[in-house]
N, C-alpha and C positions, 0 to 999 in steps of 0.2 A: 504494500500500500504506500503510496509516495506520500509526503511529507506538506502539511497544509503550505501552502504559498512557491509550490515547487512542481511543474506539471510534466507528467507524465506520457505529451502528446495525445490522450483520452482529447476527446470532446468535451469543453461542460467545464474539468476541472477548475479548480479555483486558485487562481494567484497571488492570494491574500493570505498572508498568516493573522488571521481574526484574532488569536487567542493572543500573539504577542502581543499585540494591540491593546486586544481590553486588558492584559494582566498591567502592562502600564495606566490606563485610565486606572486601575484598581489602585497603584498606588499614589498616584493622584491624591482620588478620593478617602485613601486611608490617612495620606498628611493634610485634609482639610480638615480633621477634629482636630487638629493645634490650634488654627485660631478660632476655631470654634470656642477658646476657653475665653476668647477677649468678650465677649457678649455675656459668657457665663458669669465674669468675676464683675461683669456691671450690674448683671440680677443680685449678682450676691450684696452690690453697695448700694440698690434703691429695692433691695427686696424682692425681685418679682421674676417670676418665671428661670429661674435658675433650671429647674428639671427637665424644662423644652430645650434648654443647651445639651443639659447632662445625657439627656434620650437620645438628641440628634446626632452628639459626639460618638456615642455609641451603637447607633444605629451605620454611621459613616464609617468607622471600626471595623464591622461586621462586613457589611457589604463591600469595601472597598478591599480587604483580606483577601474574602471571597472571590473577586475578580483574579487578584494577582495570585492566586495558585494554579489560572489558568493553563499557568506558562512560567515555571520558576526561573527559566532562562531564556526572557527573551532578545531577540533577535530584527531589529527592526530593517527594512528596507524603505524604499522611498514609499509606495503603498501603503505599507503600514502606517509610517508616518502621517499621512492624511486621517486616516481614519483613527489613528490614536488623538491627535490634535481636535480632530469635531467630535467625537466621542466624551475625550476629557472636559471640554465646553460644555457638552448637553452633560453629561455626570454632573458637574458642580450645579449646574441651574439646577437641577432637578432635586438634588441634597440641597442646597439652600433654601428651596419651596419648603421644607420639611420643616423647620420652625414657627413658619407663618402657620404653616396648616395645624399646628399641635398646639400654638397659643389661639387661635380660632375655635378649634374642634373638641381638644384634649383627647385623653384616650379613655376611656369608660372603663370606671374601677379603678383606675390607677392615677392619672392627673384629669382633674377639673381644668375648663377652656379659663385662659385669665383674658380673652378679648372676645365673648363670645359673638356679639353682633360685629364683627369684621367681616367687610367682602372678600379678604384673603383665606374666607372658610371653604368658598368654589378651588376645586383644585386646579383649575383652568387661573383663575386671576393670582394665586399664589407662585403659578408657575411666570407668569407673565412679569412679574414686580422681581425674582429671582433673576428671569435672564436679565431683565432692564437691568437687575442693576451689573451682574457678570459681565454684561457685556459693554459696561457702563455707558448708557444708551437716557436714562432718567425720566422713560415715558412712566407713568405713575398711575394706578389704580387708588390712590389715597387721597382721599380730600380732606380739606381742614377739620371734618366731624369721623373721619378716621383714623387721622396720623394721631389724635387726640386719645381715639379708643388702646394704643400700642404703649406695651412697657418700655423704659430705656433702653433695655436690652434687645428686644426685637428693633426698634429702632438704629442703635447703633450696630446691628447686625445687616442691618438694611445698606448702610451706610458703606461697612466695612466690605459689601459683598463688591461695590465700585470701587475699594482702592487695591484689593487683592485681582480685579479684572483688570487695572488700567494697564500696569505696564505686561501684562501677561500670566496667567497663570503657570503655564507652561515656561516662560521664563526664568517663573520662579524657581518653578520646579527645577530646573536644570544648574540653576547657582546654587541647590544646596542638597539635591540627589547624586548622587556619586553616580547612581545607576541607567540616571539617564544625561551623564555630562556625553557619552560614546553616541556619538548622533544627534548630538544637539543643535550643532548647526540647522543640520536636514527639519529638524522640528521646528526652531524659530522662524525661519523660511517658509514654513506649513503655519504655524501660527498667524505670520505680519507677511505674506507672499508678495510677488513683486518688488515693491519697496519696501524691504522689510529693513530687520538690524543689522546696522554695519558692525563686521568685526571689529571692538577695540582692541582687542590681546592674543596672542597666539593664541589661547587658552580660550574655549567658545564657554567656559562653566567660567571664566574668570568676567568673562564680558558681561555676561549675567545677573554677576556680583555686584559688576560697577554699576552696571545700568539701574539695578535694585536699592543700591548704596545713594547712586546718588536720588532718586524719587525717594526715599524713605528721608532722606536732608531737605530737601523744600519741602516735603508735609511738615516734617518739624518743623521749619522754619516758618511755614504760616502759621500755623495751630500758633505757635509763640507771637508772633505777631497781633493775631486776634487777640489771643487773650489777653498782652499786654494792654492793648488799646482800651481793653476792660476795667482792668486794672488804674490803668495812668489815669483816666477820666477823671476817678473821682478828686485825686491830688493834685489833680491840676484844675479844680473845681471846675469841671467841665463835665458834659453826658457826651463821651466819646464813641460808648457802646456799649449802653448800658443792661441789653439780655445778651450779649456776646459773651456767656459763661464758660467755665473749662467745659460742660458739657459741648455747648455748640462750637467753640472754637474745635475741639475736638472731632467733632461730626462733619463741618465744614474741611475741615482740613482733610479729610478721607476723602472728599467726593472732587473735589478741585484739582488734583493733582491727576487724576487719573479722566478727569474732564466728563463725570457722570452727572453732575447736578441735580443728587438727590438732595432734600432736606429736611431734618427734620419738624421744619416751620412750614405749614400751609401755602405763605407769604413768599418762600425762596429769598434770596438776599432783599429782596423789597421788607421784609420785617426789620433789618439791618438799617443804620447809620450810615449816610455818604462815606465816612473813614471807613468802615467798613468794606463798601464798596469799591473804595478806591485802591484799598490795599488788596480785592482778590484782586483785581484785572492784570496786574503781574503776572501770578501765578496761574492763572488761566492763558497768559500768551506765553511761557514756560512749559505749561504740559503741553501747550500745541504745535511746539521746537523739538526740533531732531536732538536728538537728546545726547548723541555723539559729539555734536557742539558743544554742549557744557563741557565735557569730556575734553575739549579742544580747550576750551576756557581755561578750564581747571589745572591744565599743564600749562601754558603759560601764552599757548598759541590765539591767542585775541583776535587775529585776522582772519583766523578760518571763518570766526562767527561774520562780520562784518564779509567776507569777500562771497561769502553762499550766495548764490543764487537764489538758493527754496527760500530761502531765512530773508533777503532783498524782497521775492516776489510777495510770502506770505504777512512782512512788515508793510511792504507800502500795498496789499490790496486790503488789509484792515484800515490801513489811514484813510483811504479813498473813499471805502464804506462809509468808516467813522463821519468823515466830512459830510457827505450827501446824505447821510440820516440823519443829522446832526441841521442840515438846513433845512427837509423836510416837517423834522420837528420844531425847531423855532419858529417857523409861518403856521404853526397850527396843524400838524400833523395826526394829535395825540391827544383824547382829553383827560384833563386832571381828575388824577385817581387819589388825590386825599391822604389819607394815613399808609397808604399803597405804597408812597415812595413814586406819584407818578410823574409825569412830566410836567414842570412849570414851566409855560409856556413866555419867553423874553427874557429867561432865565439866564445868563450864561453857561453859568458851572450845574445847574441843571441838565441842560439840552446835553452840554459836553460830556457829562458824566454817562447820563441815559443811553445816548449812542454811543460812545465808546464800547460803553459794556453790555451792551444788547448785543452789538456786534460781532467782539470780539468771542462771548459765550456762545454764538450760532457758527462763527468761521471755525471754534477750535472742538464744537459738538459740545461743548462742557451742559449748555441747558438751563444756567442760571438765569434769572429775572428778576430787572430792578424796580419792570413797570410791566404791566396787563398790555404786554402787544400785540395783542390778538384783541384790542380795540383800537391800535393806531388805526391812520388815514391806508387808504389800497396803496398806494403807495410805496409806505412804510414798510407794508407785511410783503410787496413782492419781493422789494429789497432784501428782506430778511428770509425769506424763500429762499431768493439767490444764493444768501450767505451757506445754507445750510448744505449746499452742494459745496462749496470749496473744501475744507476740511484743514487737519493739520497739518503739520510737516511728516514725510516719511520718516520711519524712526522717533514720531512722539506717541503720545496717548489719543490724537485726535481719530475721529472717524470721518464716516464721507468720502468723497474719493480722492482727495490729498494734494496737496499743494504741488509736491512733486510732480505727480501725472500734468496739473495744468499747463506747468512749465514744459515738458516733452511736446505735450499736446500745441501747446502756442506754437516751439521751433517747429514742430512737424510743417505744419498749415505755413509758415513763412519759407520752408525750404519749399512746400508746394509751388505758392506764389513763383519765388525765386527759378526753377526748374522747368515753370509752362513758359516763361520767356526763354531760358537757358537752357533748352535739355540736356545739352552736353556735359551739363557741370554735375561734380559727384561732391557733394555736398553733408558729410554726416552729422548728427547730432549730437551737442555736446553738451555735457553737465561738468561744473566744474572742473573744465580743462583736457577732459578725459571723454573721448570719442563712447556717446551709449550704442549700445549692440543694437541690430538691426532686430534680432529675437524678441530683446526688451523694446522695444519702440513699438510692435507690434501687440507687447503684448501690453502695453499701457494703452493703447487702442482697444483693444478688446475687450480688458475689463470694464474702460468708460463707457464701450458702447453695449456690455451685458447690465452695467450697474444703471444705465438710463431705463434702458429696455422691462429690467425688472419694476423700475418705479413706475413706467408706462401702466405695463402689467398691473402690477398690485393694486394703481391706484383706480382703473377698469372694476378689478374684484371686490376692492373694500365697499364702492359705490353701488356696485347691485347685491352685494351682502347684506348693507345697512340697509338700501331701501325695501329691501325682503320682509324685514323686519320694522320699516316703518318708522327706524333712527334717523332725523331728517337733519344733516350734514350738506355743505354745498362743495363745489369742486374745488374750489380753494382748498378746504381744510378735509376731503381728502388727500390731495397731496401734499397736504404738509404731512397728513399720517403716515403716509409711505415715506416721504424725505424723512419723518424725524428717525421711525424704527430703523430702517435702510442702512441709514449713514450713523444711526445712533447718536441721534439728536437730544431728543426727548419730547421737548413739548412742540406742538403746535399752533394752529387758531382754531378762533372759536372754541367751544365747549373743552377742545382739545388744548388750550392755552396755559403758561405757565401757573396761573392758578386754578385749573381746572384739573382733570383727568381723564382716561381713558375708561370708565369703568361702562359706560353706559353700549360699547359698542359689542355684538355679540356675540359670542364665545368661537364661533367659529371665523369672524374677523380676528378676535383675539388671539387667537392659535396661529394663523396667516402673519402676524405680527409679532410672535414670537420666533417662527423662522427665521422671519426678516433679519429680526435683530441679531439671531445664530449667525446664519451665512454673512451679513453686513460686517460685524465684528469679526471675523475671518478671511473677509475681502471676496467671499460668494467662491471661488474654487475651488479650496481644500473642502466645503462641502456638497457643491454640487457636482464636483467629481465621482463622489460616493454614488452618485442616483445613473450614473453612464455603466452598461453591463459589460463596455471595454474595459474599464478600471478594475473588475472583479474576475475576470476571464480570458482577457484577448493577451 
């Protein structure tokens, strides 16, 4: 009998070793009870729900064992790789689901529900708030008489499910698994495909390290920021920030870095202080930078950041934004939303503040809100449309489809031009100095033009979904549902807006938008490769 992933010229046989595969997911899922204890030790300090940790940590134990005996010695190839990488994705969503459902549900006989009128009790909308956040995407099932009905603990679990997705799980895993530094490369590539992480060190478990070292130093470094501004208020008799507590500085500083923009406020940074707001907008254009640039920084090299290209385009098409939404709202774009945080119209450092960070949260996917923009002028919100298709730098936390591709995309269309007058000329495309492959140039073409196609798609389905059902949405804010899940945005318009949520649209749109969010957060590939019966067989 031949050997799973090894064929035998049979017909039919299979070219995938399945088991290596999941025995990796499995341990995965067996080191996602470690920080499963961070949620635990906050039940233990506001009291609540300690046992939906202590269940799920062992529930993730069991099952995650269970996988990796599949194959005590595995063996990955590139195939495998794919399927271990979207596997290990849907594994975490699916374990994270498992706290929402068990403080909604409880288990009869053994723990009582401590949230029991939650809509995270449908096991459809618990799965849906998990991937959002994995895939740090921050579309939301919870409205302000929800997020209300959640312990600390569920909440900061919420939180923390967006800073463990931002720079990668898989990532992770490979800076501190011994077992999977051998092939790690082949995985991060499956993970961040096309533009994925540039090596910084001979060592692909070392690159890992840094890239994990340095994200885990700007959370600290905002969480401290926030909190000081808390802090300093009152000594400097001033209300600098004054609900910006270790709790929230702490919660905000998880979702920021990894650009999910979940919150534990209704409000999003609209419940926050201008200081407030002015100090994340840094760190939201930091997690939307190629993150090998710090790296560049941090050794002493200052011109790399400054001579980039991505880092040039993705800096002045925020400012360009910033500008033009920035003049739409001062003539009246926007109406005042009050204790919102919304726009005061003749304002200066108003309007500046507003667009800046509308902006920059929709160019870097992060999904924060300083003001209800899904009541701007049309305007406004095509603008912020726009934004949500740009996305981050390759090599950051951002989604969407990347600063990088647009640049490819731009020289492509000018060496066009250039070529129907000159066809003689050979002309190839460059990125920082370095001639891109003809392979790569096509294939930054093809994902732009499957990742349009799907939002085509999706936004066709979600429209006769909802209206099946009698959910009356207009085309605008279908497509911002497909732009936000897609590219891993979060919020939308209308009902769908930064203070709204997703919960009203119905279960099988919601399922369609949990894909979304899977494949989007994988760059659509690594898992729609899995659904071709070449990849499994040929």
């Amino acid at each position: 009998m031949p050997l799973l992933g090894v064929t035998d010229g049979r017909r039919g046989s299979l070219r995938v070793d399945w088991r290596a595969s999941l025995s990796l997911v499995g341990t995965v899922l067996k080191y996602l009870a470690v920080p499963l204890m961070v949620p635990l030790l906050v039940g233990v300090v506001y009291g609540d729900d300690v046992f939906v940790f202590l269940l799920t940590a062992l529930f993730t134990l069991l099952v995650g064992t269970g996988l990796e005996r599949l194959d005590p010695d595995p063996d990955l190839g590139a195939r495998e790789g794919f399927l271990m990488v979207a596997g290990a994705w849907l594994g975490v969503a699916l374990v994270a689901a498992v706290p929402y459902l068990l403080a909604a549900r409880g288990v009869p006989g053994i723990l009582p529900p401590s949230s029991p009128a939650s809509t995270l009790a449908n096991p459809v909308n618990a799965l849906f708030e998990s991937m959002s956040g994995f895939t740090t995407t921050g579309a939301t099932l919870l409205g302000e008489i929800s997020l209300d009905r959640h312990s600390h603990a569920i909440l900061i679990w919420r939180q923390l499910t967006q800073w463990l997705g931002g720079m990668g799980i898989i990532v992770l895993a490979i800076a501190i698994l011994p077992e999977l530094s051998v092939g790690g490369a082949q995985l991060m590539d499956a993970e961040a495909p096309g533009v994925g992480i540039e090596k910084l060190t001979p060592r692909i478990a070392e690159t890992a390290r840094v890239l994990w070292i340095a994200y885990f130093a700007f959370t600290a470094l905002e969480i401290g920021l926030l909190y000081g501004l808390h802090l300093a208020g009152p000594l400097l008799g001033m209300e600098l920030a004054p609900n910006m507590g270790a709790y929230n500085a702490v919660a905000h500083g998880l979702t920021t870095l990894p650009t999910g923009g979940f919150s534990p406020e209704a409000d999003s940074i609209a419940a926050f202080s201008a200081a407030v707001q002015w100090v994340v907008i840094p760190f939201m254009v930091v997690a939307g930078t190629n993150f090998a640039l710090f790296y560049a920084v941090f050794r002493g090299d200052i011109r790399k950041l400054v001579d980039d290209a991505e880092f040039r385009a993705y800096a002045g098409i925020m400012g360009v934004l910033s500008a033009i939404l920035a003049g739409v709202l001062f003539v009246g774009g926007a109406p005042p939303l009050g204790d919102l945080g919304g726009v005061v119209q003749g304002n200066v450092e108003n309007t500046l503040r507003q667009s800046i960070f509308q902006v920059v949260s929709l160019v870097t996917t992060t999904g924060y809100a300083t003001s209800d923009f899904a009541q701007w002028s049309e305007a406004g919100k095509y603008l912020l449309l726009f934004a949500m298709f740009i996305g981050g730098s390759g090599g950051s936390t951002g989604g969407a489809i990347k600063i990088v591709r647009w640049v490819v995309i731009v020289k492509v269309v000018r060496r066009e031009l250039f070529t129907t007058t000159h066809p003689e000329a050979v002309r190839p495309i460059r990125l920082a100095g370095e001639v891109v492959d003809e392979d790569a140039v096509r294939g930054v073409m093809s994902f732009t033009l499957l990742y349009l196609l799907l939002f085509a798609v999706g936004t066709v389905l979600i429209s006769l979904d909802v209206s099946r059902v009698g959910y009356d949405i207009n085309t605008l804010e279908a497509m911002s549902a497909i732009a936000a899940t897609l590219g891993n945005v979060g919020p939308g318009f209308g009902s769908l807006g930064p203070f709204g949520s997703y919960l009203e649209f119905p279960a099988t749109s919601k399922l369609l938008m949990v894909f979304l969010m899977w494949i989007g957060r994988l760059e659509i590939l690594p898992v729609l490769v899995l659904l071709t019966s070449g990849y499994w067989k040929s």
